[in-house]
C-alpha positions in Angstrom: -52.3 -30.2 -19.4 -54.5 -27.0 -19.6 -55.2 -26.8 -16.3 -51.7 -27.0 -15.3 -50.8 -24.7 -17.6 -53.4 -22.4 -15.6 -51.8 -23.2 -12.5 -48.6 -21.9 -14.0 -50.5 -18.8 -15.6 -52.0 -18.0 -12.2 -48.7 -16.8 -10.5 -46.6 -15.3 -14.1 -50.5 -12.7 -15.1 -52.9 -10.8 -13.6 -56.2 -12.8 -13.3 -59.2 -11.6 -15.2 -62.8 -11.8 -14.2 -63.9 -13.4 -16.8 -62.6 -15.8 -20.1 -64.2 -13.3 -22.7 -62.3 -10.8 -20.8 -58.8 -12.1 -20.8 -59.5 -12.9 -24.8 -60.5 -9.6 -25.1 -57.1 -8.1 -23.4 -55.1 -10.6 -25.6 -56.4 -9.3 -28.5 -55.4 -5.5 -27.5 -52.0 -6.9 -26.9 -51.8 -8.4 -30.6 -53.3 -4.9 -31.8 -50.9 -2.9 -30.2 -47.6 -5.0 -30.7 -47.5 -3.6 -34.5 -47.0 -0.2 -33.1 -44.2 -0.7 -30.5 -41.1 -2.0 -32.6 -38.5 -2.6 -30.5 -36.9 -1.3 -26.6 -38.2 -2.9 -23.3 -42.0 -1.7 -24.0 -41.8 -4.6 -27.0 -39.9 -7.1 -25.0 -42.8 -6.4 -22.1 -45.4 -6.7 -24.7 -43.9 -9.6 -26.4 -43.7 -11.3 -22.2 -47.4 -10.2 -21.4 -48.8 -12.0 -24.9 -46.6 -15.4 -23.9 -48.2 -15.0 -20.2 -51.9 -14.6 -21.9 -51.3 -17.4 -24.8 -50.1 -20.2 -21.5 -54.0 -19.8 -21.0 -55.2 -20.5 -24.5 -52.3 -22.2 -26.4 -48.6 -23.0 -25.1 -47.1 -23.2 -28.7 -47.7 -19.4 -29.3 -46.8 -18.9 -25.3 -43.6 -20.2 -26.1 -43.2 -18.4 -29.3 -43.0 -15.2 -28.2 -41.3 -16.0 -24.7 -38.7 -17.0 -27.2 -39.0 -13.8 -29.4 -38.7 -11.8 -26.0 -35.9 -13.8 -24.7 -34.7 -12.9 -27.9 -34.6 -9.5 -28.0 -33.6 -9.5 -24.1 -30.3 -10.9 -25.2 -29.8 -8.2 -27.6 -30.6 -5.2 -25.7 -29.3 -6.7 -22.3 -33.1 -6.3 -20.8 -32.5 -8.0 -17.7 -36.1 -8.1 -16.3 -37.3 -8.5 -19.8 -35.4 -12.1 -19.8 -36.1 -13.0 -16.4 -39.5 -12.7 -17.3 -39.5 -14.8 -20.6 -37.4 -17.4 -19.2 -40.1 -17.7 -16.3 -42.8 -18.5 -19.2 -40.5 -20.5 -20.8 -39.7 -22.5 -18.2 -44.2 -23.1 -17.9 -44.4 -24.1 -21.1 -41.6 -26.6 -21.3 -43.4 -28.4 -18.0 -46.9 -28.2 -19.7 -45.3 -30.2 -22.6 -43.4 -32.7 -19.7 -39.9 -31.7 -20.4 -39.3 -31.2 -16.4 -35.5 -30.6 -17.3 -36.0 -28.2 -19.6 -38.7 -26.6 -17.2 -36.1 -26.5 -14.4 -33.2 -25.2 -16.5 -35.1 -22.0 -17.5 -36.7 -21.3 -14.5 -33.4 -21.3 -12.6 -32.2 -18.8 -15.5 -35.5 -16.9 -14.6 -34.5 -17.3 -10.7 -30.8 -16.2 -11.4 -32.2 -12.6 -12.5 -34.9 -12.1 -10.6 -32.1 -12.7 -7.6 -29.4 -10.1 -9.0 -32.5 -7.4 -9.1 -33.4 -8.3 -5.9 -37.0 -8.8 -7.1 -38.9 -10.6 -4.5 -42.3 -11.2 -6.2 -40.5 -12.7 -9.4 -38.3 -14.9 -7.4 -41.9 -16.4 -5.6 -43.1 -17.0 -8.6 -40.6 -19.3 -10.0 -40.1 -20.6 -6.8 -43.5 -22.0 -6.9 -43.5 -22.8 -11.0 -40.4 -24.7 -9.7 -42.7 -26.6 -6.8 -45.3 -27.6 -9.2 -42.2 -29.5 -11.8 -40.7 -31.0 -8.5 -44.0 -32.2 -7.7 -44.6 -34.1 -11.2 -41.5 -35.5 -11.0 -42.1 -36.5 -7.5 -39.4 -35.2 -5.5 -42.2 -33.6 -3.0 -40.0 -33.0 -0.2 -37.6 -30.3 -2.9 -41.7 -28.8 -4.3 -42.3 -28.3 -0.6 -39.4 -26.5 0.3 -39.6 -24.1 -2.6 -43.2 -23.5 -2.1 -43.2 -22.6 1.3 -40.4 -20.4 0.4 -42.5 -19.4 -2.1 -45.3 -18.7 0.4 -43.4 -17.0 3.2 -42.2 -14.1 0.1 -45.7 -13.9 -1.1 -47.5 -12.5 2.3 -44.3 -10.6 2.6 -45.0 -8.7 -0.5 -48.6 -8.5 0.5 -49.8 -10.8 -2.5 -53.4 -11.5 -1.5 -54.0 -13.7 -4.4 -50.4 -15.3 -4.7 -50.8 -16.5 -1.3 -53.8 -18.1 -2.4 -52.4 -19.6 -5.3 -49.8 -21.1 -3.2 -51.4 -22.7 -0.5 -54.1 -24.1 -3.6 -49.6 -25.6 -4.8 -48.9 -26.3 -1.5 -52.6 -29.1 -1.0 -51.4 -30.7 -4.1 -48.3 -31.7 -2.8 -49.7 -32.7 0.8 -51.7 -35.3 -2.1 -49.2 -36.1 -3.3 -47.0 -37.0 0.3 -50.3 -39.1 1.1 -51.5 -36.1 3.7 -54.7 -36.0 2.1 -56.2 -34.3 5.6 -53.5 -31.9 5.5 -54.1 -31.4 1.6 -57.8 -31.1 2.5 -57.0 -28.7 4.5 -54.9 -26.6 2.6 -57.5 -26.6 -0.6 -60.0 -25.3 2.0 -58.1 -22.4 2.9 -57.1 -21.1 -1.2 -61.1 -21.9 -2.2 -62.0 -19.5 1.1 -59.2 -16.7 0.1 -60.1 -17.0 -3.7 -63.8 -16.6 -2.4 -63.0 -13.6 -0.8 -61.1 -11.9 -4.2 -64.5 -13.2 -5.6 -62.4 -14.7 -8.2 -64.3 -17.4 -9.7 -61.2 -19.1 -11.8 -59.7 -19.3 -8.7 -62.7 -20.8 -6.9 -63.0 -23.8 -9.9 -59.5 -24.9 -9.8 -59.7 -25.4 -5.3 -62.8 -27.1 -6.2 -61.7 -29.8 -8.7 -58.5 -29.8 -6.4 -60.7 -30.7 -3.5 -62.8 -32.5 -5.8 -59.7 -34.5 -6.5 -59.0 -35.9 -3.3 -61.9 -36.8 -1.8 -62.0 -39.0 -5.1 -58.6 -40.2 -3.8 -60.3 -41.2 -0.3 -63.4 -42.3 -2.6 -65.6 -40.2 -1.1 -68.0 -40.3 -3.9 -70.4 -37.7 -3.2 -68.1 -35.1 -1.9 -65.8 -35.9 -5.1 -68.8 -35.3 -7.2 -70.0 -32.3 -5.6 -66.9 -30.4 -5.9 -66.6 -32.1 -9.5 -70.0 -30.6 -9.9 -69.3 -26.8 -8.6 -66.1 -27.1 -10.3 -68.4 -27.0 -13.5 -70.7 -24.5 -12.7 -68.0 -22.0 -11.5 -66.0 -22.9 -14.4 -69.4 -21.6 -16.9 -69.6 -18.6 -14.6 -66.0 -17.7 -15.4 -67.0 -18.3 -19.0 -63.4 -21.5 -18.3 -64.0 -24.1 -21.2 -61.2 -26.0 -20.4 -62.2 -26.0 -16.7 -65.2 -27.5 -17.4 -63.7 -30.1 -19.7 -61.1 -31.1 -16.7 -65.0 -31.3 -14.5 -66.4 -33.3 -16.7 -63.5 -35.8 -17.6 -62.8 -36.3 -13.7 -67.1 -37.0 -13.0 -66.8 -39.5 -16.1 -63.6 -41.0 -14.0 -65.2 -41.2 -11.0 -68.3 -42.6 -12.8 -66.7 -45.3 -14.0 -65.2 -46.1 -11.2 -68.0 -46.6 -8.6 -69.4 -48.6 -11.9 -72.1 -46.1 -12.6 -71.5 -46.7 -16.5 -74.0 -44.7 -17.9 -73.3 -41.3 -15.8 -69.9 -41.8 -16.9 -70.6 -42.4 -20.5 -72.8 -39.1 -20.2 -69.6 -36.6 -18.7 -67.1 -38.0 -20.9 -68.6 -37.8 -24.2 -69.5 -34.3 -23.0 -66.3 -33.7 -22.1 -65.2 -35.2 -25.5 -67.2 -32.9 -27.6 -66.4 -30.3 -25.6 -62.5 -30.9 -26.3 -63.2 -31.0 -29.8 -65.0 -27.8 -30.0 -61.8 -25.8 -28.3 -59.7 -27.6 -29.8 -58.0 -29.3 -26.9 -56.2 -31.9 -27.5 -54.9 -33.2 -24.4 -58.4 -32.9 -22.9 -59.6 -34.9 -26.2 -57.1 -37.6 -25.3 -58.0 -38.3 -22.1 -61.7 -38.4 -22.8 -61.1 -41.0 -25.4 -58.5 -43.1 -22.9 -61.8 -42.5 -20.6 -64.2 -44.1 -23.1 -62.3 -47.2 -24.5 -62.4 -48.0 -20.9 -65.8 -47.5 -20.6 -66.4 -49.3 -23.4 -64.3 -52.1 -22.1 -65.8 -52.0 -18.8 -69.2 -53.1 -20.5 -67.8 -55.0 -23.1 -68.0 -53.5 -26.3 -64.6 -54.0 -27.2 -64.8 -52.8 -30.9 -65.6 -49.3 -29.2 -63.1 -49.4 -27.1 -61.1 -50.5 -29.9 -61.9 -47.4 -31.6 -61.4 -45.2 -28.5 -57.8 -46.6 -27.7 -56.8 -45.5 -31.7 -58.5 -42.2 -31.0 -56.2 -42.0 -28.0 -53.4 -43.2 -29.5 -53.3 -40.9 -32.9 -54.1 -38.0 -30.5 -51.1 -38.9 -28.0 -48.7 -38.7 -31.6 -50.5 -35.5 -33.3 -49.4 -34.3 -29.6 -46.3 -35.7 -29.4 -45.1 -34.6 -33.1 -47.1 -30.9 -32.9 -44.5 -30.6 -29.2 -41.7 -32.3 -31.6 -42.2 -29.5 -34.2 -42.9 -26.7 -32.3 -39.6 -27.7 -29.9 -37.3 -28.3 -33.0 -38.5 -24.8 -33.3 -38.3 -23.3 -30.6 -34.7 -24.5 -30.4 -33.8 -23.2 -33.5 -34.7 -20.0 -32.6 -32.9 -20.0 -29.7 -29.8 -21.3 -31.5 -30.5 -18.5 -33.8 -30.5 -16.3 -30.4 -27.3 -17.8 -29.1 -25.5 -17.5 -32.2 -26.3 -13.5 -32.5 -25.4 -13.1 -28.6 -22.1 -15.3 -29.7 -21.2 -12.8 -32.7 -22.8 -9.7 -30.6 -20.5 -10.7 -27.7 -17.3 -11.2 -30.0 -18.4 -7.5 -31.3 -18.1 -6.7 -28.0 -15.2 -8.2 -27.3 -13.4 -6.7 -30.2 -14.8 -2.9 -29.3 -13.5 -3.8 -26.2 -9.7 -4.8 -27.8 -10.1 -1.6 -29.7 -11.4 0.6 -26.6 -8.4 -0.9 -24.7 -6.2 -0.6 -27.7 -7.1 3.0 -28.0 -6.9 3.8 -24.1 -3.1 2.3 -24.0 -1.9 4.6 -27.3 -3.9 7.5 -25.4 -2.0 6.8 -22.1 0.8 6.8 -24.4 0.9 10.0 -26.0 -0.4 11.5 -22.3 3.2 10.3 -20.9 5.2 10.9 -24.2 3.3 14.9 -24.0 3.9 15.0 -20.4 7.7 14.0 -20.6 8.1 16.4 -23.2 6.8 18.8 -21.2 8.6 18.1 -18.4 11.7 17.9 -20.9 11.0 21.6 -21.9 10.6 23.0 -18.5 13.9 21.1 -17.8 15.4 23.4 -21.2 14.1 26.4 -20.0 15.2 25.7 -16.2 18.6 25.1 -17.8 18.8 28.2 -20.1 17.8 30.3 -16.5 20.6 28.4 -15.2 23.4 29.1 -17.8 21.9 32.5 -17.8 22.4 32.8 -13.8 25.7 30.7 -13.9 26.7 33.4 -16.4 25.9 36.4 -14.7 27.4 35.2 -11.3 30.9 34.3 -13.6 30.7 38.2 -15.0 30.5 39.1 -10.8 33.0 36.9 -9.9 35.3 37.9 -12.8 34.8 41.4 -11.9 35.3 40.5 -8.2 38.7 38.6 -9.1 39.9 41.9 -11.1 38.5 44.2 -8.0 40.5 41.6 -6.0 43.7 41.7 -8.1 44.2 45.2 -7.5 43.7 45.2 -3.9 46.0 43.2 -3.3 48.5 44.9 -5.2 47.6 47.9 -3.5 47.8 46.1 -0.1 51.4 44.3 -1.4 52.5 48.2 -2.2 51.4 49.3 0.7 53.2 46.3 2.7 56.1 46.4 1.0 56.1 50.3 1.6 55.8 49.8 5.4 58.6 47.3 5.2 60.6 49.4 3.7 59.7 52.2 6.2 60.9 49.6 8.8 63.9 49.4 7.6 64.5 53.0 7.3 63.2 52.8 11.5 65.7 49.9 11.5 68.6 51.6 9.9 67.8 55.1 11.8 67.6 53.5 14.7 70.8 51.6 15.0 72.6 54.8 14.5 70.6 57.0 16.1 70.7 55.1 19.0 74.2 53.6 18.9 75.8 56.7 19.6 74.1 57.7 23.3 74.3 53.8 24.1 77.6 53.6 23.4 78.7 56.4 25.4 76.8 55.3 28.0 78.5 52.0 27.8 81.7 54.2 28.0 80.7 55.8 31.1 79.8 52.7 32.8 82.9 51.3 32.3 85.1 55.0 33.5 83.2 54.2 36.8 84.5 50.8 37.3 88.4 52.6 37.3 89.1 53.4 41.0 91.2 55.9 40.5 88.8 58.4 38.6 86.7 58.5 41.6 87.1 61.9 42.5 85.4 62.7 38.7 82.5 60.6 39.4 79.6 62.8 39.6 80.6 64.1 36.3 80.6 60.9 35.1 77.3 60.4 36.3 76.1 63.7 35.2 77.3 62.9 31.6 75.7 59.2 32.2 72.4 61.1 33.0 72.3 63.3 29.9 73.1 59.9 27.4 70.4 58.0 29.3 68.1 61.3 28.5 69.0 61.4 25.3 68.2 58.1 24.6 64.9 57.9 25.8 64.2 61.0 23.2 65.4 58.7 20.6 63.1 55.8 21.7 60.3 58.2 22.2 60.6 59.5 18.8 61.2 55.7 17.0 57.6 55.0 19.5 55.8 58.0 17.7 56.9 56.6 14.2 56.0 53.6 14.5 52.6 55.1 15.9 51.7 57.8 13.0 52.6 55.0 10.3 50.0 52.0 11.2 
C-alpha cells in the first residue's frame, strides 16, 4: 500500500532528492502552519502537508485534505478544493475504497475542468488510471492515462511524463502485454535516469522487477529486485526497500530457494516493524507462514497466519476509525456549507427583497416627479390659457366696436342711398318726363311744322339729364 500510495504522491508533489529531505520540508510545513491562520495561503499549506503525509502516513494525509476541503468550502477556494479532493481521492484508493477514490477524484476533475487547469486535470486523470486498474477495468485506466500522457508532454512535464508511462507498464501487466509493459517500464527508468531521480529510478525497477517475476525470469526478477534495494538506500526510501525485500522473499520461495527467502522476508519484516508499516508487516508475515508451511513447520506458520491476521484487523479497524472520522468531518463540512448556503440564500431573499422596495421607491420618486412636472406644465398652461382669454376678450371688445362702427357707417351709407334714391327720382323725373312729353308731340302729324322745336327742346331735356346722371355718378363716387 505504501508504494502505491507513492505512485499517487508522485503526480499530486514535487519530488525530493532524498527521504531526509522531504521529512525535512514536512516539518517546515508543520512549523509554519501555526503562523498562517486562515485565506488560500492555509488552505495551500493545509493541501501541501496532505500531499507530503500520502508519503509517510495516509491517516494524517487524509486529515488535513479534509481540513483543506474544509475550509475550501467556506471560503469558495476553488483550486484549494480541487486540490484536496485530488489527495482525497489517493488516500481513499490506498485504503481500497475504489468508489470513494473515484467519487473525489471526479470532484477534483470537475474543478480542475471549470479552471481550465491542464496539469491538475492529468493528474487525476492518471490517479484515476491507477483505481481503474485495481479494480480491473484496464481498458477505462488506459484511456485516461494516455489522456493523461498526451496533457503531460503538452505541459512540458518532464517528470509527469515519466510517471505516466512507469502507470501506463503497469497496466500493459495487467492486459497480459508483459513485452509491451516491459517496454514501457524501460522507457520511465531511462527518463527518471535522466532527472537523476533515484525514487523514480526504484519504483521502474521493482516495476520491472515485477514482471519478469511474472514471466519467471528469475534472475532478471532478482536483479531489478536487487537495484530496486540499493536505489531505494541511496534515496534514503525505507518503505521501498521493504517492497524489495518482500518481493526477493516472494520470489524466493517460489523457485523453492527457502532459505534466501527466509533471509529477505524477516528482513523485510523487521524492517516494517521499525517504520511502523503495517501493511508491509502484513505481507511479510503472509510471506513467512508460507514459508514456514512450505518446509513444514506448521506451528510457525501457525503463528505467522495470526500475525497476519491481527495485523489485517488493527488495519482494517485503524481505516474503520480514521474513515468514521474522516466522515464526520466532512458531515460537519456539509452541514456548515448547508447553513452557510441557507445564509446565503436568505441574504440573497433580503438583497432581492431590498432591490424590489428600491425599484420601488425609484418608480414611486420618478412618478412623482413626473406628476410635478405635469403640475407645473399645467399651471404654465392655465397661466397661458389665461393670458390668451385676457387677448381674446380684449379682441372681442376691440371687435364689438368695430363693428358698431362699421354697422354706423353702413347704415349711414344706406341712408345716403336713399337720399341718392329719393333725389334721384325727382331730380330726374322731371327732364324724363318732359322728354317723354316731347316724344309723344312728335308722334301728332299735324305739329310737324313745330318739329325742330320740339327737337331742340328734346335736346336740352336729354342734356339736362345727363347732368343729373353725371352728378348722382360723382356721388356715389366721393361717398365709397
Amino acid at each position: 500500500m505504501e508504494r502505491i500510495a507513492f505512485l499517487f504522491w508522485l503526480v499530486t508533489v514535487s519530488f525530493y532528492s532524498s527521504h531526509a529531505q522531504a521529512k525535512h520540508e514536512l516539518d517546515s510545513l508543520l512549523n509554519a502552519l501555526p503562523r498562517i491562520q486562515d485565506g488560500p495561503k492555509r488552505i495551500d499549506l493545509l493541501n501541501n502537508l496532505a500531499s507530503s503525509y500520502t508519503l509517510f502516513s495516509i491517516d494524517d494525509a487524509e486529515k488535513f485534505a479534509t481540513q483543506a476541503i474544509g475550509q475550501s468550502r467556506e471560503t469558495n477556494y476553488q483550486k484549494g478544493l480541487a486540490e484536496g479532493y485530488k489527495t482525497l481521492g489517493a488516500t481513499y484508493y490506498v485504503k481500497g475504497e475504489h468508489d470513494k477514490a473515484i467519487e473525489y477524484s471526479y470532484e477534483a476533475l470537475k474543478l480542475y475542468e471549470s479552471n481550465d487547469d491542464k496539469a491538475g486535470q492529468s493528474d487525476v486523470l492518471n490517479n484515476m488510471a491507477m483505481v481503474f486498474t485495481a479494480r480491473g477495468e484496464i481498458d477505462k485506466a488506459y484511456d485516461l492515462s494516455t489522456k493523461s500522457l498526451a496533457w503531460k508532454r503538452e505541459i512540458g512535464d518532464s517528470l509527469g511524463v515519466a510517471n505516466v508511462i512507469l502507470a501506463l507498464s503497469e497496466i500493459y501487466m495487467k492486459k497480459k502485454l508483459v513485452d509491451k509493459g516491459l517496454e514501457f517500464g524501460k522507457e520511465a527508468l531511462k527518463r527518471y535516469r535522466l532527472l537523476n531521480n533515484n525514487w523514480g529510478i526504484s519504483h521502474a525497477m521493482l516495476q520491472l522487477g515485477k514482471m519478469y517475476h511474472q514471466l519467471r525470469n528469475w534472475p532478471y526478477a532478482s536483479g531489478y529486485y536487487y537495484e530496486t534495494i540499493r536505489t531505494a538506500a541511496k534515496a534514503n526510501d525505507h518503505i521501498q526497500i521493504i517492497e524489495g525485500n518482500n518481493q526477493l522473499g516472494k520470489l524466493y520461495l517460489e523457485a523453492n530457494r527457502y532459505d534466501s527467502s527466509y533471509r529477505y522476508l524477516k528482513k523485510a519484516l523487521e524492517l516494517a516493524r521499525q517504520q511502523n508499516s503495517k501493511t508491509n508487516e502484513m505481507e511479510a508475515s503472509e510471506y513467512l507462514a508460507r514459508y514456514f508451511s512450505a518446509i513444514d513447520h506448521l506451528d510457525s506458520s501457525l503463528y505467522y497466519t495470526r500475525e497476519a491476521s491481527v495485523l489485517d484487523r488493527e488495519i482494517f479497524d485503524k481505516q474503520k476509525s480514521q474513515q468514521i472520522a474522516t466522515m464526520q468531518m466532512l458531515y460537519e463540512f456539509e452541514k456548515k456549507e448547508q447553513m452557510l448556503t441557507l445564509r446565503d440564500h436568505q441574504i440573497q431573499r433580503q438583497y432581492l427583497a431590498i432591490v424590489g422596495v428600491t425599484i420601488i421607491l425609484i418608480l414611486v420618486t420618478l412618478f412623482g416627479y413626473k406628476l410635478y412636472i405635469l403640475n407645473e406644465n399645467n399651471k404654465h398652461a392655465r397661466k397661458a390659457l389665461q393670458t390668451l382669454n385676457l387677448e381674446i376678450n380684449k379682441l372681442n371688445e376691440g371687435l364689438e366696436e368695430k363693428v358698431q362702427a362699421r354697422t354706423e357707417e353702413i347704415r349711414m351709407q344706406n341712408q345716403k342711398l336713399v337720399e341718392y334714391a329719393f333725389f334721384t327720382a325727382h331730380e330726374v323725373r322731371g327732364p324724363l318726363a318732359r322728354i317723354l312729353g316731347l316724344v309723344e308731340l312728335v308722334k301728332v302729324k299735324e305739329l310737324n311744322h313745330e318739329r325742330e322745336e320740339i327737337i331742340s327742346r328734346l335736346q336740352v331735356s336729354a342734356n339736362e339729364l345727363d347732368d343729373i346722371i353725371r352728378q348722382v355718378s360723382r356721388k356715389l363716387e366721393s361717398n365709397k
